[in-house]
C-alpha positions, 0 to 999 in steps of 0.5 A, a space after each residue: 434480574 434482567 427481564 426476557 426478550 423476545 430472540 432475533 432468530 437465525 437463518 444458518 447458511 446452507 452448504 451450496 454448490 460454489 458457495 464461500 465458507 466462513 473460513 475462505 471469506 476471512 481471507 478474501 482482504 488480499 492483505 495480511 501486511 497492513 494492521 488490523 486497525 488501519 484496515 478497519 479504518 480504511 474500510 468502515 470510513 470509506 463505505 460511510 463516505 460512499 453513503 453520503 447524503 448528496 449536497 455539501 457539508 460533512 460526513 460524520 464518523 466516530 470510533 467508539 470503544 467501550 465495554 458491554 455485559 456479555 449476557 445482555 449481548 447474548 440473551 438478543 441471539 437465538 442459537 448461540 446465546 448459551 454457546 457465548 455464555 460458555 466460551 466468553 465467561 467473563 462479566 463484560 467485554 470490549 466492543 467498538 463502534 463506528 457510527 456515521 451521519 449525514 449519510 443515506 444508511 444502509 438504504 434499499 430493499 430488505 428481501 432480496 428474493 427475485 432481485 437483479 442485483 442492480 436492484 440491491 441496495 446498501 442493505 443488501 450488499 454490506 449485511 446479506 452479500 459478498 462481492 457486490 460492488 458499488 456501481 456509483 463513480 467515484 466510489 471508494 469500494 470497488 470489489 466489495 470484498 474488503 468489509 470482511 474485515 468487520 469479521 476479523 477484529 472481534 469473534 466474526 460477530 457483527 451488528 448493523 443497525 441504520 435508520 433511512 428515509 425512504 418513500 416520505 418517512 423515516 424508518 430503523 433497520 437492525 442485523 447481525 451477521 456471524 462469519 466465524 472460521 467453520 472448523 474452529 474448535 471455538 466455533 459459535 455456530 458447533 451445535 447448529 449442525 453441518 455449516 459453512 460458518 455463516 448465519 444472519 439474525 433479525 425475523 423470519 420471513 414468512 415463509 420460514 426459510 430466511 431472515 430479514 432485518 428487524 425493523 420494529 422500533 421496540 425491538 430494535 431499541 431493546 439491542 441498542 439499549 444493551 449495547 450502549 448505542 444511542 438511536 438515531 432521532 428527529 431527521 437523523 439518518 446514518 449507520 452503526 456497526 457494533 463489533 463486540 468481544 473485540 480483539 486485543 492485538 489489533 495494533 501492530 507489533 513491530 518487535 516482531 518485523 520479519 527480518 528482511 522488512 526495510 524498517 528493522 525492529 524500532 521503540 514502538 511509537 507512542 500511539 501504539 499503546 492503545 487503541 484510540 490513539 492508533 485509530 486517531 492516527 490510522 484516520 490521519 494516516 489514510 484520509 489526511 486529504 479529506 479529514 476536517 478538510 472543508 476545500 475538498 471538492 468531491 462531495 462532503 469533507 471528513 468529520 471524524 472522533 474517537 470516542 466522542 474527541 474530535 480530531 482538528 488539523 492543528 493536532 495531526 501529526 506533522 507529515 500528515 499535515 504536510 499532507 493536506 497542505 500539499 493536497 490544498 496546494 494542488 487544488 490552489 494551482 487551478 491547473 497550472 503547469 508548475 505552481 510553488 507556495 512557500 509559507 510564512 515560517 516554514 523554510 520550505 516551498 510546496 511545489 505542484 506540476 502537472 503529469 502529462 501523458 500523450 496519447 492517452 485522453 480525449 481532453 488534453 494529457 493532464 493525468 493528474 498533479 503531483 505536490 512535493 517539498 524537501 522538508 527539513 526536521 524543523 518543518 516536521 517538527 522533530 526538534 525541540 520543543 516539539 521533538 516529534 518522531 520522524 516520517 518514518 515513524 509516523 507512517 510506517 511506525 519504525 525508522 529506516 536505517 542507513 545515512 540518507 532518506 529515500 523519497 516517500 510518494 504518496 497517492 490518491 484519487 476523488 474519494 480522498 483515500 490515500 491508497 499507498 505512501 511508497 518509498 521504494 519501486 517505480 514511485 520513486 525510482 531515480 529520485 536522489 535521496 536525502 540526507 537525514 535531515 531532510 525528507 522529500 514528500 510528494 502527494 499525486 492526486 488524479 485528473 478523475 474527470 479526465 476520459 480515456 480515449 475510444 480505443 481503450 473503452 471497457 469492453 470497447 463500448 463504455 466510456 471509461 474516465 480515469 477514475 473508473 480505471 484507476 479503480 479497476 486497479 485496486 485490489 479488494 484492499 485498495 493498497 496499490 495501482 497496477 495497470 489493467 487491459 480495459 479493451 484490447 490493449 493496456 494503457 499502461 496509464 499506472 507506469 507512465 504517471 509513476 514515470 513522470 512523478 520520479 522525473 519530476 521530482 527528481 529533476 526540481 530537487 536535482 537543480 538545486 543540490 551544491 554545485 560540487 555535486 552537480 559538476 560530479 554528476 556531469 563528470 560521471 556524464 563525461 566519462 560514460 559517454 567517452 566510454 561508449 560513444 564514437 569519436 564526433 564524426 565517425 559515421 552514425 551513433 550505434 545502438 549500444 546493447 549491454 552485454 548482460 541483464 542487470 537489475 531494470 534492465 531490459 531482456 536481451 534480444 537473443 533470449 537464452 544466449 546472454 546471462 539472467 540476472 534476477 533479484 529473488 527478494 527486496 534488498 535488506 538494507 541496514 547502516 552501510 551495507 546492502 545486501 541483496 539475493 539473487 538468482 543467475 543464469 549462463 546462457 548459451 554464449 558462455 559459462 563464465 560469466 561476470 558478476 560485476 558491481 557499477 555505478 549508476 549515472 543519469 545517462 548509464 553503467 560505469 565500472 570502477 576500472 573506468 570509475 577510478 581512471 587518473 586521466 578519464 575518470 574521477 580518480 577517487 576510490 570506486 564508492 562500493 566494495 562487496 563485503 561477502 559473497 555465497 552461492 548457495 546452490 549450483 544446477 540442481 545440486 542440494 545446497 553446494 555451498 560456496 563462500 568467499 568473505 574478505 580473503 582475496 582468494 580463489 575459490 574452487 569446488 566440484 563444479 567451478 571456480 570463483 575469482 574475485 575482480 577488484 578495482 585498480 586503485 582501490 583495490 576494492 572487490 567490486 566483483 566475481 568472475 563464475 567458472 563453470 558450464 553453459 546454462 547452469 543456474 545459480 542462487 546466492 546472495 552478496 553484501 555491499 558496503 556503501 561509501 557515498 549514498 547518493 551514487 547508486 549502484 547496478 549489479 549486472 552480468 556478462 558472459 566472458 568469451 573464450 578469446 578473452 580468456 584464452 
């Protein structure tokens, strides 16, 4: 019979004007795509790096799953120990832990009464405070909204314990936290009144009214003992967070992508199946540029296990070696313009160039570096004897459909993070794709030292480095950049650097496609500028304006007069075929509008009347045809449903007609004319069938006037 313990004593949080409920601070990551465990990784690993103790060396972090008795949890929590007992019958259960060192601990005071919150400090903003976030530059944290996550991978239970050494001594610190959706039916904290979901454990203070952590080494050994954690000994000093009653669905489920996710449903990657080896990848996944990497230069390198395994480069998987390697090769370019290493056995170089933008930096324009390489199967490992999963699989945990590999540009800045991999959008636009047995892979890594110019001062009186701005455009979830207004003006820094990442990648690999294919790309050149540049010598260039928005282009001057061409959601693609949604408005120059599919070139639009010419064009059939077209709805009117699929035919319906437009030599239908009124908004969707990936292809949208009709 288990002997009693003295409770940790809990303070339930009070109902208060503009305070967050337990229910509103589940949802505060601001990401509900990315898996539970990825996120869990991402955060618990960069609030330990945060800590590091200054100096070189490692932090170390190991990922600890293993069971616990319920009962020796519950008997340490005073008000819900019975309440445990009764919705978590079973004898013993799952807990994770994460416990780092090398690192400060959970440092500061443990009161916050009559406190600035400059004077909080770690203690104060991981257990007692939400939105607190790390002044330190550099760090990873920039919201301090992202630990909420803690609360989402078990029950919303939480223990801290971290030893410190502060004043000349070394001292223990242990809490819990409890935040728990308050209107569950299965809510630990019913019988604890009128609550908003929150309470804390440790001792009362003084005065009765709050909690502080338990810092009496008896009593802290005495939790630790029943939950199988080891204490911090000798000069040791770090943190532990015990998550118990852990969830089982952490993982991700990819039999269940939505159905118009890019990466379909796929055989579920062998890590997938259990969680020690997810988090062994999740930490490839996000860290592979800091993880057992000792030529990290910002602070100390990433040491990290599994339960006790430790993880070793050799056993990365291989697109996240790729990134390491690309990592270290920007650090070995010392700077240079262009930089390329090509390593013995590999049948591929890595390549590093600086991004440079004007007008932007107090020291010159380098923004940052950008490592590349065109990998083939072999580099990655994907043959045999290793037969290892595609990049897609790796990343992303499903395939990508189709005949050819979009780029995938992966990015980061000082603490070693990587914040997103893209293969879609302004990271890779215009970078041609690849055949599947290729893959391009690029790494940008941030100038962090690099100021921003006086103009574009915070507030317009701190000096702002790039880091701190590119930290100012994360989100709680730090998943994406986007561009921020500093002082006045945007810098549009994020834009221009994602820019002249697609430029340059696309450019290296241009160059060296087959030379039938760069004599197609100049043909293309050829044909577009005959069809829209004067003849040499009569008189001045004009400024050619296209008659209609396609998707990317920009606003007509005359706003309201032309068509607007929206896409309304990302393009499905599956082997062959495209489809896309979107939304049409006529303008006020004309009711029927063309609705027209065209090839897209370095320099413009072609259209396939121009494409598939004998004497001016290519004289090849045009590479896309539109397999299935519908409206479905017209005005305001409740899903007036228009159809055309493959019949050639025309279409009419209350309101207007529908005649497709084909090409001339191929007679493929390439597009529709719309015949119907003035500033008349329409929703639909079209399927293209594609014939050669590496043309890709604009969807764009012109008003016909009344004398072309006529």
């Amino acid at each position: 019979m288990m002997r009693r313990v003295k409770q940790m004593q809990i303070e339930v949080a009070k109902q208060e004007r503009m305070s967050e409920s337990g229910k509103s601070l589940l949802r505060l990551i601001q990401n509900e795509e990315m898996p539970l465990w990825d996120l869990l990784v991402r955060e618990s690993v960069q609030n330990s790096l945060d800590a590091a103790l200054d100096g070189k060396g490692f932090v170390s972090v190991d990922f600890s799953i293993r069971e616990f008795e319920r009962s020796r949890l519950s008997r340490h929590f005073e008000g819900i120990s019975e309440r445990l007992d009764e919705l978590y019958p079973l004898k013993s259960y799952r807990l994770v832990e994460i416990r780092d060192s090398n690192t400060c601990g959970l440092t500061g005071p443990i009161e916050d009464n009559n406190l600035k919150m400059s004077e909080y400090g770690n203690l104060i903003k991981l257990v007692y405070h939400v939105g607190q976030h790390q002044q330190k530059e550099g760090a990873g944290g920039s919201w301090g909204l992202g630990k909420t996550v803690y609360f989402r991978v078990g029950i919303g239970l939480v223990i801290y314990y971290s030893r410190i050494y502060e004043n000349g001594k070394f001292a223990s610190r242990l809490a819990a936290c409890l935040v728990e959706d308050e209107e569950k039916q299965v809510a630990l904290l019913e019988n604890q009144g009128f609550h908003r979901g929150i309470a804390w454990w440790g001792e009362r203070t003084s005065d009765g009214r709050r909690t502080i952590p338990l810092t009496d080494e008896r009593k802290i050994r005495e939790v630790l003992d029943d939950l199988g954690v080891k204490p911090y000994e000798g000069t040791e000093t770090g943190t532990s967070v015990i998550i118990p009653f852990l969830r089982d669905d952490l993982k991700p489920n990819y039999l269940e992508a939505p159905e118009n996710d890019s990466l379909p449903r796929a055989e579920i990657p062998w890590w997938n199946h259990n969680d020690p080896e997810y988090i062994k990848v999740a930490l490839q996944r996000w860290y592979a540029p800091r993880l057992m990497n000792e030529n990290y230069r910002h602070g100390r390198w990433l040491k990290a296990s599994v339960n006790g395994e430790l993880l070793t480069p050799d056993n990365f998987l291989p697109v996240f070696q790729i990134v390491q390697k690309l990592y270290n090769a920007i650090l070995a370019s010392d700077g240079k313009n262009e930089h390329e290493i090509h390593e013995e056995g590999a049948s591929s170089s890595l390549h590093v160039s600086t991004v440079n933008l004007r007008g932007n930096f107090v020291n010159g324009s380098i923004a940052g570096w950008i490592g590349y390489g065109k990998f083939t199967v072999d580099d990655l490992k994907m043959t045999p004897p290793h037969n290892n999963l595609s990049p897609w699989m790796q990343i992303f945990g499903r395939e990508l459909e189709g005949d050819s590999n979009p780029a995938i540009i992966c990015f980061t800045r000082k603490p070693g993070m990587i914040v997103n991999y893209e293969f879609v959008g302004k990271w890779v636009h215009g970078i041609s794709r690849t055949p599947k047995d290729q893959f391009i892979i690029g790494l940008f890594v941030a100038n962090s030292f690099n100021k921003l110019k006086d103009e574009f001062k915070r507030n317009g009186n701190q000096e702002l480095s790039l880091e701190e701005y590119i930290r100012g455009c994360e989100k709680a979830d730090h998943a994406s950049w986007q561009d921020w207004v500093p002082h006045k003006r945007n810098p549009l820094i994020i834009d221009k650097i994602q820019s002249q990442v697609a430029k340059i990648v696309d450019r290296q690999f241009r160059n060296g496609q087959p030379k039938g294919l760069q004599q197609r790309h100049a043909l293309l050149g050829r044909i577009l500028a005959n069809a829209i540049l004067p003849p040499e010598g009569f008189g001045n260039i004009g400024n050619v304006q296209p008659a209609g928005r396609g998707f990317g282009q920009k606003r007509p001057a005359q706003s309201g007069t032309n068509p607007v061409l929206r896409q309304i959601s990302p393009p499905i693609h599956t082997e062959h075929h495209v489809r896309l949604d979107f939304q049409l408005i006529s303008g006020k120059a004309s009711g029927t509008i063309n609705l027209k599919l065209k090839a897209v070139t370095e320099s413009g639009t072609i259209d396939s009347e121009t494409w598939e010419k004998m004497d001016k064009g290519t004289g090849i059939f045009f590479p896309y045809e539109i397999t299935h077209f519908e409206l479905s709805s017209v005005k305001s009117s409740e899903n007036e449903q228009v159809v055309w699929n493959d019949s050639r035919g025309v279409i009419k319906s209350i309101q207007l007609q529908i005649q497709p437009i084909s090409a001339p030599l191929s007679r493929k239908i390439v597009g529709f004319r719309i015949i119907g009124n003035n500033k008349t908004a329409y929703q639909g969707s079209l399927s293209i069938h594609i014939t050669d990936p590496t043309i890709h292809v604009a969807l764009q949208a012109e008003p016909v006037m009344e004398e072309v009709l006529s």
